[in-house]
N, C-alpha and C positions, 0 to 999 in steps of 0.2 A: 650344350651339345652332348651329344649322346657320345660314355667313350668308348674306344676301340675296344674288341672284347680279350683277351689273353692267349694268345695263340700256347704259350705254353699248358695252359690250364684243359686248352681244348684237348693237348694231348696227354697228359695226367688222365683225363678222361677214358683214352683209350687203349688203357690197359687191359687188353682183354685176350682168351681162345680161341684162334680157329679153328673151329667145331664141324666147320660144314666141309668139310674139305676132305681128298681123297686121304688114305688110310697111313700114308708116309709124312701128310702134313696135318695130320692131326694133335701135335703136341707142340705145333707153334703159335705163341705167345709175340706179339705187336706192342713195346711198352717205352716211354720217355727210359733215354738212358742214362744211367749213373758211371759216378766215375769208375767202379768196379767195372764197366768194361770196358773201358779204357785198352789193354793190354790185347782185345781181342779187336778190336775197331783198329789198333792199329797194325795186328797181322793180318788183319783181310784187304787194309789198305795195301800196306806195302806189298802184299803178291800182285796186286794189281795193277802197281808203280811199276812193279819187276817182270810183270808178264804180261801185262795187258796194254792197248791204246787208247782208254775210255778215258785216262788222266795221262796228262804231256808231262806230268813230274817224271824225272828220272832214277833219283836217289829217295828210297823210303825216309818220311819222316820221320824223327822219336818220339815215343809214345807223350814228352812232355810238348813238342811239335803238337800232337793232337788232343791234346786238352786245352792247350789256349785256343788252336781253331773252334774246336767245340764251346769253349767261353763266352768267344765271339759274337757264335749262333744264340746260344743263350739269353745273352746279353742284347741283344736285338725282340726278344720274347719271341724267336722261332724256332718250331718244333726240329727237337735233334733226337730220332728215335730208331731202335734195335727190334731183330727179329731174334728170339730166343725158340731155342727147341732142347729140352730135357736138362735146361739148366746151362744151356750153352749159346753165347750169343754168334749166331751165324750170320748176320748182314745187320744193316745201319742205311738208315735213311734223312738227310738234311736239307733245308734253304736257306740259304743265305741270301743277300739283298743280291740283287744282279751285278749292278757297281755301287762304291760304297757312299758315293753321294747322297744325301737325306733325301732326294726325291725321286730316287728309285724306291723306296721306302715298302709301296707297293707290287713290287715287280721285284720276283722271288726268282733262282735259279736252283734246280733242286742237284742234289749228288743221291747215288743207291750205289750201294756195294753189297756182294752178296760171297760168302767163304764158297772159292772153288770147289768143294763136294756138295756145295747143297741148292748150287746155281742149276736151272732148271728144272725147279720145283716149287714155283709158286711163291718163293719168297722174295722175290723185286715186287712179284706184284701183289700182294700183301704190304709191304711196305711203303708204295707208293698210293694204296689207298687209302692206307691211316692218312700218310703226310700229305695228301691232297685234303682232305679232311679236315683236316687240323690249319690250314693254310686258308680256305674256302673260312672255315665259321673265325678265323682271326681278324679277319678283315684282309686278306692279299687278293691282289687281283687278275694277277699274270705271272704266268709259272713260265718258266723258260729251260729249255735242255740244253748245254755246249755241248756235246757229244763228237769224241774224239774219235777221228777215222770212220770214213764212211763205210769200209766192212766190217763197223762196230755193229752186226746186225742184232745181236742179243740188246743191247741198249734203244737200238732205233726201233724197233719191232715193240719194246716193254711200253717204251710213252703214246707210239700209235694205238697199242692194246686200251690203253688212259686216256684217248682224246687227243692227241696233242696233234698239230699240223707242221708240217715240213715249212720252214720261214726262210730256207738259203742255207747255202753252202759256201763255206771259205776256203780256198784250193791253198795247198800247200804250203801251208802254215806253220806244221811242226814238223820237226825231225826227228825219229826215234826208230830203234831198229835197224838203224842204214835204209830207210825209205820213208820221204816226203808223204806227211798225214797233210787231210781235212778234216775241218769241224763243220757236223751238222747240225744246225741251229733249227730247233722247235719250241712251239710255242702252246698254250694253252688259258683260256679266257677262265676264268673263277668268277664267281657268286654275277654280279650286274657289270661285270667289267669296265668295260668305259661309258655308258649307260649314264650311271651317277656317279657323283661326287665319294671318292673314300669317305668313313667313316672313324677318328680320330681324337684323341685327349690331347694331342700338342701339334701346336701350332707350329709348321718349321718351312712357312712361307716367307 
């Protein structure tokens, strides 16, 4: 059997400039990230623990909190990749399995975060098309969004910008802020989707 190809290698691959882009985002760089930024993934997380609905955590993690999550993704060969502008990493973009049972295996749930000064600029979506990329030639077959709070419009608006389709809503689910959130659940088909049989080196039938 033919095996599955390296999702990580796909993104080692895409380290690259965007070059074609207006004149403010023309010095950001899409690259797998290292632990060197570490420190910066986890202050753009935590503002958004702290100020945002797109995540139900409350209390920011510690930056050693976000290197074992990032281990995780590693450790699974899926893409854990940063948007860099003049030497500064501004956003991050991840999948991890949807749940952690081996036969979701195929069926990815992606995260973007992007540093409050540089969010509406191009860099969610820059980063969600590396990592659809890199997820697509891996062998994944179903990308999925939990998307916290339905006037998370900056998040809902980025996956429709990417394809993705509205799958359901779950009322009232979280509590943050002193007001009951929903999560909106979308979806998105990759490469032959259910079509054909995944393509695989272990057997974990």
């Amino acid at each position: 059997m033919e095996s599955r190809k390296s999702i990580s290698g796909v993104a080692d691959a895409q380290y690259r400039q965007i070059n074609h882009l207006p004149l403010f985002m023309a010095a950001l760089i899409i690259r797998p990230s290292t632990e060197d930024d570490l420190p910066a993934i986890t202050a753009i997380y935590g503002h958004h623990v702290l100020h945002g609905t797109g995540t139900f955590e409350t209390t920011p993690p510690s930056q050693t909190d976000m290197h074992s999550r990032r281990q995780d993704v590693l450790g699974k060969d899926l893409p854990y990749l940063v948007a860099e502008r003049d030497g500064v990493t501004v956003g991050f973009a991840y999948a991890n399995w949807f749940k952690p049972r081996p036969a979701y295996r195929f069926s990815t749930e992606d995260s973007v975060y992007v540093a409050p000064e540089h969010m509406g600029q191009g860099v969610g979506v820059a980063l969600m098309t590396a990592l659809l990329e890199a997820l697509e030639a891996g062998g994944i077959r179903h990308v999925m969004a939990v998307i916290g709070d339905t006037q998370n419009h900056g998040s809902i608006n980025l996956h429709r910008k990417m394809g993705f389709k509205e799958a359901g809503v779950m009322h009232g689910c979280g509590w943050k802020f002193n007001r009951w959130l929903d999560i909106v659940f979308m979806e998105r088909t990759l490469g032959d989707g259910t079509n054909t049989p995944p393509v695989e080196s272990i057997d974990h039938t």
